[in-house]
C-alpha positions in Angstrom: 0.0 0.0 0.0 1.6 3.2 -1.2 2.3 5.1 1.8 -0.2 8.2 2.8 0.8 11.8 2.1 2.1 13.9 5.1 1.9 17.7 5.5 4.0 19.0 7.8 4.4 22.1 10.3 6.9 24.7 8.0 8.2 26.5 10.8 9.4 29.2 9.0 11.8 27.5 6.5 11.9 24.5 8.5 9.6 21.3 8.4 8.6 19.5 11.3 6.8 16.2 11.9 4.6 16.1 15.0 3.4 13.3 16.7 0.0 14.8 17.1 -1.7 14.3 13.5 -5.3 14.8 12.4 -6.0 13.2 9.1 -8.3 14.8 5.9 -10.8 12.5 4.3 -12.9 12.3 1.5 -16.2 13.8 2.5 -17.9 11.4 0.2 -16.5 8.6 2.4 -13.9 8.9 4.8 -11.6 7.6 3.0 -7.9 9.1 4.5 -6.1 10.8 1.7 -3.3 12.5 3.8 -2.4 13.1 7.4 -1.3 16.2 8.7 0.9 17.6 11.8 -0.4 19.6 14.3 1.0 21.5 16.7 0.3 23.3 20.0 0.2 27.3 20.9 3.7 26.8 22.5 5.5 26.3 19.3 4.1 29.0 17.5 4.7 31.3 20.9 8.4 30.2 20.6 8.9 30.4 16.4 7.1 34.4 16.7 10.5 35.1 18.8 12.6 34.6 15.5 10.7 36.5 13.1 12.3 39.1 12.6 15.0 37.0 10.6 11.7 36.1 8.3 11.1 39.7 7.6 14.6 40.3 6.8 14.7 37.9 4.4 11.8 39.2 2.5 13.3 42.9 2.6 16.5 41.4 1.1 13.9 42.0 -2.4 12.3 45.8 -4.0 8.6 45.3 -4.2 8.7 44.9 -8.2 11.3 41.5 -7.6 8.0 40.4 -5.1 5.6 41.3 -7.9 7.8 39.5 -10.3 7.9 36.2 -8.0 4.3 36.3 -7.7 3.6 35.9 -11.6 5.9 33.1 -11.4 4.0 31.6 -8.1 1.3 32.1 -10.0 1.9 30.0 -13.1 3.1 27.3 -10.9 0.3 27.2 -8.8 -2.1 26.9 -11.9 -0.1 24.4 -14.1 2.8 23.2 -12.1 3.5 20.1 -10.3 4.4 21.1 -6.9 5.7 19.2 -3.7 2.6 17.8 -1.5 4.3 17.1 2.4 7.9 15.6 3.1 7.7 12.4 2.1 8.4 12.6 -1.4 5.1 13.0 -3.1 4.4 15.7 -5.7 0.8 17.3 -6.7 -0.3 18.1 -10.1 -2.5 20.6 -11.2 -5.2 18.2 -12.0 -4.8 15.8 -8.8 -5.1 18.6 -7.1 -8.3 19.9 -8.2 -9.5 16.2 -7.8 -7.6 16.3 -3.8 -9.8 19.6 -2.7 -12.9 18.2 -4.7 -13.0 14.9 -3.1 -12.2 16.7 0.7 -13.8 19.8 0.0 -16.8 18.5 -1.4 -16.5 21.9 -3.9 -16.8 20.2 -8.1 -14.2 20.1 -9.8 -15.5 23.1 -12.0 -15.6 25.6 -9.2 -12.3 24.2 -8.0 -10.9 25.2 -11.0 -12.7 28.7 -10.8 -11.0 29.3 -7.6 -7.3 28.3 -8.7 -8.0 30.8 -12.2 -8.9 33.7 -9.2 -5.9 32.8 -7.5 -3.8 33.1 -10.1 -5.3 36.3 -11.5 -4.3 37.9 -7.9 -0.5 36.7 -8.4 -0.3 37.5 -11.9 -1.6 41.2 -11.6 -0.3 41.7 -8.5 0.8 45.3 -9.8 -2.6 46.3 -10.4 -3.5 45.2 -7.0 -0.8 46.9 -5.0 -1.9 50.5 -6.8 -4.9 49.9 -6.1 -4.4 49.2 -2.4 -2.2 51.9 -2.4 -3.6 54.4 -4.7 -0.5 54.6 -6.8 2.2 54.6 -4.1 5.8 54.6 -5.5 6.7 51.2 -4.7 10.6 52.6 -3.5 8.8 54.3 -0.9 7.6 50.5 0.3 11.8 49.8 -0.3 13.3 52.8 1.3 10.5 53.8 3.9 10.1 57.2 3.0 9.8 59.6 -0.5 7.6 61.9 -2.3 4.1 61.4 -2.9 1.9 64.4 -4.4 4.5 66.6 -4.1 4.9 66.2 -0.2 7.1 64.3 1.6 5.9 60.8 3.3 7.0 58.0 5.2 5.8 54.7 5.8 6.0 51.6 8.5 4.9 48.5 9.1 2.4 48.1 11.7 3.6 44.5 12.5 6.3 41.6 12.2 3.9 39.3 10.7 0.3 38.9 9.5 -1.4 35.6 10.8 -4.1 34.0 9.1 -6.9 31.7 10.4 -8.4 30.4 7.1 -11.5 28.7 6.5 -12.2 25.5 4.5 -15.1 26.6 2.8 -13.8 28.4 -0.5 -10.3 28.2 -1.7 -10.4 31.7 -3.1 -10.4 33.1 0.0 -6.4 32.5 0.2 -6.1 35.6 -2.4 -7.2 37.9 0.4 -3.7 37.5 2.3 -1.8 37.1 -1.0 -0.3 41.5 -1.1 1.3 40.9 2.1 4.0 39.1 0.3 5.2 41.7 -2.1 4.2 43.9 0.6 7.2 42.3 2.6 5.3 40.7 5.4 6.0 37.5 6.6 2.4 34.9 6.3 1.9 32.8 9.5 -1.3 30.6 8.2 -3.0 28.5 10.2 -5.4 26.4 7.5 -9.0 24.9 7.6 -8.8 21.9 8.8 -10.7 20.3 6.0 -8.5 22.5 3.6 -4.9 22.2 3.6 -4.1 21.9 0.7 -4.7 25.4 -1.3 -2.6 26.9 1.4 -0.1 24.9 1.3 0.3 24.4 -2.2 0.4 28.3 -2.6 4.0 28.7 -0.4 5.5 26.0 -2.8 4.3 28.0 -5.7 5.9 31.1 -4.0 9.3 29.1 -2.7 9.7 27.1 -6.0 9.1 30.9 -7.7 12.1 32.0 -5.2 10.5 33.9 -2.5 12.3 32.6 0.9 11.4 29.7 2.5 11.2 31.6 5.7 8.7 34.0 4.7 6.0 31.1 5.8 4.4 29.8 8.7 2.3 26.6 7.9 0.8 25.6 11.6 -2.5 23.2 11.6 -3.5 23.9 15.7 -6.2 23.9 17.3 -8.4 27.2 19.1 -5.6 28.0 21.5 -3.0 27.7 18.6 -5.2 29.6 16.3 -5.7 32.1 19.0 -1.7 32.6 19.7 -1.6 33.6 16.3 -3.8 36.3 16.3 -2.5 37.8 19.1 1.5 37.0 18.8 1.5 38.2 15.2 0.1 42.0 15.3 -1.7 42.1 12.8 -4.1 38.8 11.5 -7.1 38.0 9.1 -9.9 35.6 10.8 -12.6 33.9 8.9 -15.6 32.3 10.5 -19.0 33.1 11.3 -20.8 35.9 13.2 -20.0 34.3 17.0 -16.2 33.8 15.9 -16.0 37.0 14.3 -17.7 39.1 16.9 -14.6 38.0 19.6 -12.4 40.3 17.8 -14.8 42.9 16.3 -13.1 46.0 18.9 -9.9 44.5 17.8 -8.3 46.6 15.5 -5.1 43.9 15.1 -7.6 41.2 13.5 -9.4 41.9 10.2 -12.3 39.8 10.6 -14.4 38.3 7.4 -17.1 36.6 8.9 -20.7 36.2 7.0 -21.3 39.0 4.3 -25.2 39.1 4.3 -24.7 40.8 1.0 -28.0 41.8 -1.1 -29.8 42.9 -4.5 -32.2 46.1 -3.8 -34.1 47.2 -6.5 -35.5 50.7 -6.7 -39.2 51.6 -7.2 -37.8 53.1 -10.6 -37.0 49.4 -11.8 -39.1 47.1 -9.9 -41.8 46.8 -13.1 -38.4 45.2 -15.0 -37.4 42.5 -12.1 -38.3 39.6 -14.5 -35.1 41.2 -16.6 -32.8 40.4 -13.3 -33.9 37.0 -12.8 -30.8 35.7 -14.1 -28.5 38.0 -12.1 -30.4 36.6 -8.8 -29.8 33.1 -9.6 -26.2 33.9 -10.3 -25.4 36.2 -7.4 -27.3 33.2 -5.3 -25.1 30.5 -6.3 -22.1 30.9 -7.5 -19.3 29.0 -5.8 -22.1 26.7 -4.6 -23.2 29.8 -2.3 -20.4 29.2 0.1 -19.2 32.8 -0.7 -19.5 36.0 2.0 -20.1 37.8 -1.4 -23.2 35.4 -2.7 -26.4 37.4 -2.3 -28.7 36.3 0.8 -31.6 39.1 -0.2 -32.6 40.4 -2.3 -34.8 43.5 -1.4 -37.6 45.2 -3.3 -40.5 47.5 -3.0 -43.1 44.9 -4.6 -43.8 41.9 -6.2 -41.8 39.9 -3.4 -43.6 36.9 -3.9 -43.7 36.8 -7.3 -40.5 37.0 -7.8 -39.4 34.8 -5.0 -41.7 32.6 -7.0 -39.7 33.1 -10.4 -36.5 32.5 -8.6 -37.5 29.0 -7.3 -38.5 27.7 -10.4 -35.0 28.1 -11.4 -33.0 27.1 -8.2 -35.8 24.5 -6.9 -35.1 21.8 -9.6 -31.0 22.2 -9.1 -29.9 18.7 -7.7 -26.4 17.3 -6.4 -24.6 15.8 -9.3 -20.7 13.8 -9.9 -18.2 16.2 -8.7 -16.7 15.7 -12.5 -19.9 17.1 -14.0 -18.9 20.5 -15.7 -22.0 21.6 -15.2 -22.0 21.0 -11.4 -23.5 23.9 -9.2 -23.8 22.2 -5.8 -21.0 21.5 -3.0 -21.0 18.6 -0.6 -20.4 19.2 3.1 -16.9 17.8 4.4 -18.8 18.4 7.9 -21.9 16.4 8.0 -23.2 17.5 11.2 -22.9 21.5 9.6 -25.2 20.1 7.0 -28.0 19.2 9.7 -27.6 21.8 11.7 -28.5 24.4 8.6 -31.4 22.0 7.9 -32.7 21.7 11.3 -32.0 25.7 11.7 -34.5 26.6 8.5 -37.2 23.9 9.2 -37.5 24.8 12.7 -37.6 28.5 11.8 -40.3 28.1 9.3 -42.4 26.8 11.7 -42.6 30.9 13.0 -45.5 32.5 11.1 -45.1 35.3 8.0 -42.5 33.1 5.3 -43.0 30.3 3.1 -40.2 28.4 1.3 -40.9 28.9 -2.5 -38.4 26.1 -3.6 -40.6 23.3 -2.0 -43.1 24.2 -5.1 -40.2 23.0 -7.7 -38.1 20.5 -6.0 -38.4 16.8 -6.2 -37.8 15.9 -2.8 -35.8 17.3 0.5 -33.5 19.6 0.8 -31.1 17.3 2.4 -29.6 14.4 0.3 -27.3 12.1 1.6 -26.1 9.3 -0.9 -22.6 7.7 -1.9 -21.9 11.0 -3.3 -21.8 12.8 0.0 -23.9 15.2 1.9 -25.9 18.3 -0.3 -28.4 20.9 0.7 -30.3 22.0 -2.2 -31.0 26.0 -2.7 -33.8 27.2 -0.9 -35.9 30.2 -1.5 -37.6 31.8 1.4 -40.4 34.5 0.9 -40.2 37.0 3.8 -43.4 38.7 5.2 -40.9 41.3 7.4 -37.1 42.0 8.0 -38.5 41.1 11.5 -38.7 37.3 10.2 -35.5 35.2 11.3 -35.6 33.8 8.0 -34.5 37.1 6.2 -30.7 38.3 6.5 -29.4 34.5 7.0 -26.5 33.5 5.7 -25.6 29.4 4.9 -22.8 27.4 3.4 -25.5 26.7 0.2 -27.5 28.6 -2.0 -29.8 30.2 0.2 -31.6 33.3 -0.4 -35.1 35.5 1.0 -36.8 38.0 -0.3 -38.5 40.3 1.5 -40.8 43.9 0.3 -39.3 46.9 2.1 -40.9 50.6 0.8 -37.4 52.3 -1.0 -38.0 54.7 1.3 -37.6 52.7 4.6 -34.9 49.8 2.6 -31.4 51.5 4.0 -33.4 51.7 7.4 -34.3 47.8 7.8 -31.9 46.3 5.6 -28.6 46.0 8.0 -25.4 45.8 7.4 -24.2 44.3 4.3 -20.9 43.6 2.6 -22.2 44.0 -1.0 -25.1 45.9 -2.5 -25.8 45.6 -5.9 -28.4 48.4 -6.2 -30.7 48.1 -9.3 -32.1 52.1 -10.0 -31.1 54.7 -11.7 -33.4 56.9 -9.0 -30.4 59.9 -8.5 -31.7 60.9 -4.8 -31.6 56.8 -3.9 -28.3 56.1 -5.3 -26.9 59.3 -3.5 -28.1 57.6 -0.2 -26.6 54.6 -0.7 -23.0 56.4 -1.5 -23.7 57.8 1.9 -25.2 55.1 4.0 -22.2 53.5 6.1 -24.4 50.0 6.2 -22.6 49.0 3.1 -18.9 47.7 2.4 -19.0 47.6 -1.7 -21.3 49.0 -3.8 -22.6 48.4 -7.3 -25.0 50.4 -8.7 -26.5 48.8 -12.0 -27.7 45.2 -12.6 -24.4 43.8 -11.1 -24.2 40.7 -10.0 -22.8 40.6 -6.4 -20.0 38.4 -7.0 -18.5 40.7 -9.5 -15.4 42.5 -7.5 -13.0 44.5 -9.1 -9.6 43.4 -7.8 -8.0 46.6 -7.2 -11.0 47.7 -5.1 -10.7 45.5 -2.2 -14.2 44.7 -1.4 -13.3 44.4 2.2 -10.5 46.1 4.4 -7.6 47.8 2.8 -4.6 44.7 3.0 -1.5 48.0 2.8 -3.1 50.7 5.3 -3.4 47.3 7.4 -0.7 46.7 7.5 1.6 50.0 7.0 1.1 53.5 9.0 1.6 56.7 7.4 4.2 58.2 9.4 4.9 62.2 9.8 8.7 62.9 9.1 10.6 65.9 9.0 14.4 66.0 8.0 17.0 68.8 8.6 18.6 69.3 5.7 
């Protein structure tokens, strides 16, 4: 029998096999596919003392050389056949878009969507950085200090290290942490525990490309690990839900990315064309198999709720769980069966309160919950909303799940809460000029956009260079 993979610990350049290890299955199964260290908060406490040699080696490069290495990272992480662990086994591109799939339970289609966002982050990385920036002179990054609009400015970095508690849910989520690299900041990652492997196969990309080896931190750990590196590190990203996110909220060290609760409004100047927009609710619902923070989970209008709602489950309702090699694929299993239930259980019991109705149930042959040898699906779900008031409007699941609700234009940016995206469908002047001004929203798109459309030099969520560099005042006698 052909001996299982092992991922180990990179501490920093070095590998390390633990003696503790947690193994990643197939979620179709169980089947054990690879075994991974893990290690405890003490080991990352100690390897945070010696960080400042990981900087240094990163600051041995301009920012242009990093945005050079990334392109490279990038091609290799796309096409290239890169280690997998320390025991001599490699990955290919294909095995592992089949690897995540079977673990994952993502299809191999949106699997390959993520790795083509992935690598559009490392190969444009110039695009990014001025965007994050707003045109910064990269030297200024190199030197610390130089002209910018005619006045004299200085950076600094606000930390040693940016630590990372990633989620297993989309793989495209890594691109979020990607700028630190060129931006000369060392990644301490600590990965989803069902996902390893996009993580992991992005610092080979970046080391085969020629970025140091000890520019990365690779530590599977458990809460108190994970919670040593957002505090050790200075400055951190954290993905999870609302009641992970919320710890860290007054925090302003952690950048948390927790649900999105992202929506479609349409103004009273439009609503008489929502049959046009159909197709840009389905989309913005599922996409990525609705696992993203930026898939839509309202959609708000003025009237016609429940005919629309209506519309919209006669095109989700009959969507079904299919092969994860089927191209046309637009569900994801669950790696976690019990997360599965739970999000069942949680919309069954909450449609028992009085003022919604699940549309879906009209056009769907069967439960929402299948379980067969392929794995564990939730089918989409449309829910008609009487009131923001109902507990089925502003949820957010690891599926396509969506509720629409009728909200007067006038009272929408009152009830709708905070939301990461808006895609706003009027051309009503006054209205759009609230929505520039309403602080409730992160990104807004004002058209028939569909809210999984980001622009990647407008970060749809926190600024990745003023968090982590400080505009310093600096005066110098000449």
């Amino acid at each position: 029998m052909e001996e299982l993979a092992h991922i180990p610990v990179l501490r920093l350049g070095r590998t390390y096999e633990s003696l503790d290890k947690t193994d990643v299955a197939r979620h179709a199964d169980g089947e054990v596919l690879a075994q991974v260290s893990t290690i405890n908060a003490g080991i990352i406490r100690k390897d945070m003392r010696k960080i400042d040699k990981s900087r240094d080696a990163l600051k041995k490069f301009t920012v242009d050389e990093l945005i050079e290495l990334c392109a490279k990272a990038g091609e290799e992480f796309l096409n290239g056949t890169l280690p997998l662990g320390d025991k001599g086994h490699t990955q290919s591109a294909d095995e592992y878009v089949k690897t995540l799939s079977s673990t994952s339970g993502l299809p191999h289609n949106m699997v390959r969507m993520n790795m083509k966002k992935i690598h559009f982050a490392l190969t444009n990385m110039k695009l990014i950085l001025n965007g994050l920036t707003r045109g910064l002179d990269h030297s200024i990054i190199d030197t610390g200090m130089g002209e910018q609009g005619g006045a004299r400015c200085c950076f600094y970095p606000n930390a040693k290290a940016l630590g990372l508690v990633m989620p297993s849910n989309s793989p495209a989520v890594n691109s979020l942490w990607l700028p630190a690299v060129p931006l000369k900041y060392p990644v301490v990652i600590k990965p989803g525990r069902e996902e390893p492997w996009t993580p992991y196969r992005l610092i080979q990309a970046l080391i085969k490309a020629g970025i140091p080896e000890a520019a990365f931190g690779f530590y599977p750990t458990d809460h108190e690990g994970a919670g040593e590196i957002l505090n050790v590190c200075g400055r951190a990203l954290i993905f999870g839900d609302k009641s992970t996110t919320d710890k860290y909220a007054g925090n302003p060290g952690v950048q948390c990315h927790g649900p999105g609760f992202s929506k479609i409004l349409i103004g009273e100047d439009e609503i008489e064309n929502w049959e046009q927009h159909i197709d840009l609710m389905d989309l913005s619902a599922t996409a990525n198999g609705g696992r993203s923070c930026i898939n839509a989970s309202a959609i708000v209008v003025p009237k016609y709720g429940r005919e629309i709602a209506d519309a919209l489950a006669k095109k989700l309702g009959p969507i079904a769980p299919t092969t994860a090699e089927d191209e046309n694929a637009r569900l994801s299993g669950f790696a976690n069966p019990k997360m599965a239930e739970w999000i069942d259980s949680a919309i069954e019991a909450d449609l028992d309160t009085p003022g919604c109705e699940e549309m879906t149930a009209n056009y769907r042959d069967g439960d929402r919950k299948v379980d067969d040898d392929r794995g564990l699906f939730l089918r989409p779900t449309v829910i008609y909303c009487e009131s923001t008031e109902h507990p089925l409007y502003n949820r957010e699941f690891l599926f396509p799940y969506v509720s629409v609700v009728e909200i007067p234009q006038a009272e929408m940016l009152d009830k709708i809460g905070p939301s990461l995206i808006v895609s706003a469908i009027t051309k009503d002047e006054e209205f759009r000029g609230q929505l520039m001004e309403t602080n409730l929203v992160d990104r807004l798109n004002l058209g028939p956009v569909p809210t999984m459309q980001i622009s990647w030099d407008q970060p749809h969520e926190g600024n990745m260079f003023e968090f982590l560099y400080k505009r310093r005042s600096i005066e110098i006698a000449d």
